[in-house]
mmCIF file of the C-alpha atoms, coordinates in Angstrom:
data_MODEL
# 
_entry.id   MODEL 
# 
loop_
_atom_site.group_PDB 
_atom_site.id 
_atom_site.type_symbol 
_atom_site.label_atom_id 
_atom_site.label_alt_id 
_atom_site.label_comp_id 
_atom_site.label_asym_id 
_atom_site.label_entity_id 
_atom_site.label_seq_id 
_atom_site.pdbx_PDB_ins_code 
_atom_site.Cartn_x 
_atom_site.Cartn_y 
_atom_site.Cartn_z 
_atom_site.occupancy 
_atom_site.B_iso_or_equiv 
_atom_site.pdbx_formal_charge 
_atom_site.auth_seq_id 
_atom_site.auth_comp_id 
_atom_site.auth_asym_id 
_atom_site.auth_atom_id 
_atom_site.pdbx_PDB_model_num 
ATOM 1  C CA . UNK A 1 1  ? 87.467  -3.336  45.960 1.00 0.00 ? 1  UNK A CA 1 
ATOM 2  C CA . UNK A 1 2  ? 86.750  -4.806  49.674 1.00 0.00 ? 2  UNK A CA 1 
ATOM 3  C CA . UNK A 1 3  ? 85.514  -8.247  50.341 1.00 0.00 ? 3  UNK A CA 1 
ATOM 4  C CA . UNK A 1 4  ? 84.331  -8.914  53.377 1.00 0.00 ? 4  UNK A CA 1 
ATOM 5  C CA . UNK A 1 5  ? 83.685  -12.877 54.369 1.00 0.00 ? 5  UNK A CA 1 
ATOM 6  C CA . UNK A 1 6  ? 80.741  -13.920 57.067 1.00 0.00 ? 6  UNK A CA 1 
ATOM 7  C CA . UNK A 1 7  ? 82.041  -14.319 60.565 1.00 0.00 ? 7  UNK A CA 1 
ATOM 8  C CA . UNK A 1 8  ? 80.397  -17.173 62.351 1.00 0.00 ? 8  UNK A CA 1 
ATOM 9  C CA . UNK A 1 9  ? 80.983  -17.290 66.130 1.00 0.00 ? 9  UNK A CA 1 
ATOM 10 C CA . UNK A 1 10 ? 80.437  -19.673 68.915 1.00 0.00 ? 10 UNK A CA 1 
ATOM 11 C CA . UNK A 1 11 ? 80.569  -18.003 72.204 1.00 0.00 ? 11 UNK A CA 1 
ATOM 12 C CA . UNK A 1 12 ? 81.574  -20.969 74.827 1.00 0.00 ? 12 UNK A CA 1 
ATOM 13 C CA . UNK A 1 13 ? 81.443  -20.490 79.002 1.00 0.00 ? 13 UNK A CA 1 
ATOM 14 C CA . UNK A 1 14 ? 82.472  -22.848 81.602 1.00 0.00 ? 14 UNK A CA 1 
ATOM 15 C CA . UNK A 1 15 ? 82.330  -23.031 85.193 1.00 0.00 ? 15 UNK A CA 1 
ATOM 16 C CA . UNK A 1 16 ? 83.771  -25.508 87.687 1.00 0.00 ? 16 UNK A CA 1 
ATOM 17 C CA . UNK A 1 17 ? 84.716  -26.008 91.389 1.00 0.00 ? 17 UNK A CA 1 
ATOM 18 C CA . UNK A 1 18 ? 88.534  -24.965 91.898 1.00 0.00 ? 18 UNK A CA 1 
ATOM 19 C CA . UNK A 1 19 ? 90.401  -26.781 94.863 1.00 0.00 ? 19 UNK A CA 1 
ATOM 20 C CA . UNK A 1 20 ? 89.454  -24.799 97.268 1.00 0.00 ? 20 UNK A CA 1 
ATOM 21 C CA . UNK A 1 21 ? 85.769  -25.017 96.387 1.00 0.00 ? 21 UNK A CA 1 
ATOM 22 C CA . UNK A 1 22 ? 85.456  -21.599 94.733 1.00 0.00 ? 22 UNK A CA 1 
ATOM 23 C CA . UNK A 1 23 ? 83.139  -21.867 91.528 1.00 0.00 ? 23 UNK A CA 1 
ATOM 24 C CA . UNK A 1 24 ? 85.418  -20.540 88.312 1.00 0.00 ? 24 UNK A CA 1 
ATOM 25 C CA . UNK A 1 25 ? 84.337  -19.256 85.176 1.00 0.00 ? 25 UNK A CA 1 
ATOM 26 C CA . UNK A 1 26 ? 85.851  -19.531 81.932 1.00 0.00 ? 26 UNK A CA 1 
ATOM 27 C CA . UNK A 1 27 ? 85.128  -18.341 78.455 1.00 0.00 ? 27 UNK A CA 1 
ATOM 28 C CA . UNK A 1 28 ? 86.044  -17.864 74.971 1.00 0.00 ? 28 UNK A CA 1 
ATOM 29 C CA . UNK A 1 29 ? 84.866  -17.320 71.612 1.00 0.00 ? 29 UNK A CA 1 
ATOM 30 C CA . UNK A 1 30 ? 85.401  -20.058 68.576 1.00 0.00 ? 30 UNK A CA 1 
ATOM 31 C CA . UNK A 1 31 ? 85.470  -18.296 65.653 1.00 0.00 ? 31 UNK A CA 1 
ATOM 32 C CA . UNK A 1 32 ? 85.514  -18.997 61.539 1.00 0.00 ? 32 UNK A CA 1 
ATOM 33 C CA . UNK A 1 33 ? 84.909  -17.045 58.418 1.00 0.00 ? 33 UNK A CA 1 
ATOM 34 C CA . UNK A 1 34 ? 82.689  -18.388 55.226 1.00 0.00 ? 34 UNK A CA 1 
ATOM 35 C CA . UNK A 1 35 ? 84.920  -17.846 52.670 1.00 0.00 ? 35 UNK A CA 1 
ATOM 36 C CA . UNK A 1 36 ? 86.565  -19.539 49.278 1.00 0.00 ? 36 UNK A CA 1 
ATOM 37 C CA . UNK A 1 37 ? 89.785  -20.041 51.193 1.00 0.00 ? 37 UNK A CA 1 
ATOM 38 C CA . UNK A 1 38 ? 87.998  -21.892 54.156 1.00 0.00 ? 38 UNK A CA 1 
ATOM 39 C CA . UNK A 1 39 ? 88.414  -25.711 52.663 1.00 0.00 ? 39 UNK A CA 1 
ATOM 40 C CA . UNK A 1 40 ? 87.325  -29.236 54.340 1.00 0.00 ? 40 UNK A CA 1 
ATOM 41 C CA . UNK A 1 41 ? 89.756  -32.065 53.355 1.00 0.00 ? 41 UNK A CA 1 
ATOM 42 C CA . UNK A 1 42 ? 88.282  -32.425 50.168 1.00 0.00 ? 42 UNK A CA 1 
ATOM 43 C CA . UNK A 1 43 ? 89.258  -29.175 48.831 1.00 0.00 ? 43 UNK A CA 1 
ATOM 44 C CA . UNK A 1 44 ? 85.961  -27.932 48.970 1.00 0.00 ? 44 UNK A CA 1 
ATOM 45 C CA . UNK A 1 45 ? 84.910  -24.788 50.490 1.00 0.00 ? 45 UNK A CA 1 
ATOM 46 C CA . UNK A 1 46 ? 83.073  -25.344 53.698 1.00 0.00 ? 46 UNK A CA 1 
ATOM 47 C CA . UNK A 1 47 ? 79.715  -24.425 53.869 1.00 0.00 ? 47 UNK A CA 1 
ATOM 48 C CA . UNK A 1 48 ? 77.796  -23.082 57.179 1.00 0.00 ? 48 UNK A CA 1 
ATOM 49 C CA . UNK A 1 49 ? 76.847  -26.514 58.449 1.00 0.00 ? 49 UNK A CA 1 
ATOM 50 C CA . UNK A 1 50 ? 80.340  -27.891 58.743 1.00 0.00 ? 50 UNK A CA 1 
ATOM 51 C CA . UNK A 1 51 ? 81.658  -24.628 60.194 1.00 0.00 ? 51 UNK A CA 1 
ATOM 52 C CA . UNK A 1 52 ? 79.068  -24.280 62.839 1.00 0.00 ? 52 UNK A CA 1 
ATOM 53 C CA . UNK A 1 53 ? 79.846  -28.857 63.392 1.00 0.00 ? 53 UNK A CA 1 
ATOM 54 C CA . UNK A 1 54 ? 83.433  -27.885 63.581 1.00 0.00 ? 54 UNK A CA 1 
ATOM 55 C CA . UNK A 1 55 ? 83.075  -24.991 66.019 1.00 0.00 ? 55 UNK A CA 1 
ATOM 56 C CA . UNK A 1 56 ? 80.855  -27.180 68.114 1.00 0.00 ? 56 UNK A CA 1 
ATOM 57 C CA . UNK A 1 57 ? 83.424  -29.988 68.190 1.00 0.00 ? 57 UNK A CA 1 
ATOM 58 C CA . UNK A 1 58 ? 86.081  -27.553 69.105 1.00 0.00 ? 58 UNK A CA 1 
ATOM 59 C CA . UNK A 1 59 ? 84.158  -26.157 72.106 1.00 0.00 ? 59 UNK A CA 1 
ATOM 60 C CA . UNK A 1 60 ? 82.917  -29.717 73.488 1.00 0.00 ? 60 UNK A CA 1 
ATOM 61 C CA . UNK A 1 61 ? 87.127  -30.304 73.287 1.00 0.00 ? 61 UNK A CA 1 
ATOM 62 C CA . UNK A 1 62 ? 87.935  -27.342 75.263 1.00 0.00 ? 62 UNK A CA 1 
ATOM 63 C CA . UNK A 1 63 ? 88.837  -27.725 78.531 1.00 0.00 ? 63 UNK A CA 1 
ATOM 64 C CA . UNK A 1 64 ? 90.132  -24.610 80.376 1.00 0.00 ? 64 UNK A CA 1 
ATOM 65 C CA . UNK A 1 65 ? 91.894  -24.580 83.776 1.00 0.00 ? 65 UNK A CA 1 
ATOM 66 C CA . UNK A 1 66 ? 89.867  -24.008 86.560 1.00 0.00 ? 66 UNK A CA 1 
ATOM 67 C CA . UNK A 1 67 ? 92.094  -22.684 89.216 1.00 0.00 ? 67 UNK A CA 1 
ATOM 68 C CA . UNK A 1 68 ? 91.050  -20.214 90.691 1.00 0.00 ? 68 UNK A CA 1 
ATOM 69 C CA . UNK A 1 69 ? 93.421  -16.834 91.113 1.00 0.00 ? 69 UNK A CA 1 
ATOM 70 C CA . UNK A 1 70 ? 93.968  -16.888 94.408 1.00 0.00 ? 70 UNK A CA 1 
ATOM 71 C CA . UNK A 1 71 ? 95.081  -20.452 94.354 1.00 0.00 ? 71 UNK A CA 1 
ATOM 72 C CA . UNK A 1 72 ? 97.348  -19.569 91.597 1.00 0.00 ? 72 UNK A CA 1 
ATOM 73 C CA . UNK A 1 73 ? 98.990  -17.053 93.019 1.00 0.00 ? 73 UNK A CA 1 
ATOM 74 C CA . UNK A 1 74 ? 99.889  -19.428 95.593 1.00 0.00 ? 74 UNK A CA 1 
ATOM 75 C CA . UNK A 1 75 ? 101.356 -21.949 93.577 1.00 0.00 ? 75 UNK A CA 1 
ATOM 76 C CA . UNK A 1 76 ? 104.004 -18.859 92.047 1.00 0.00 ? 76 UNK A CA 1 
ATOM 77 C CA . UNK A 1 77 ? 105.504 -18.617 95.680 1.00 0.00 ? 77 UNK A CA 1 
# 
């Protein structure tokens, strides 16, 4: 027998100025299942609300770096 679990996904993107005043993009993907295993601090199993409050929370936290390629090639020499 195969269980599969609901994947709930929060697709995040980013841009900022680097340095050198080149606009950067970053993105990522947030990602949690709905299953019995998935527990808040109560023991509880979460339900869809607090995963999608917790997904939000962890994408208004991230905070990529915005340097840009070429300047970071230049900081390796």
């Amino acid at each position: 027998m195969r269980i599969t679990f609901d994947i709930i996904k929060k697709r995040v993107r980013k841009s900022h100025k680097c340095a050198c005043g080149l606009f950067v993009y970053r993105s990522t993907t947030f990602e949690q299942t709905v299953n019995p295993f998935n527990k808040n601090s109560m023991g509880i199993p979460k339900t869809r609300a607090e995963i999608y409050a917790e997904l939000q929370h962890e994408a208004d936290c991230w905070n990529p770096d915005f340097t840009c390629a070429r300047c970071q090639a230049e900081k390796k020499r």
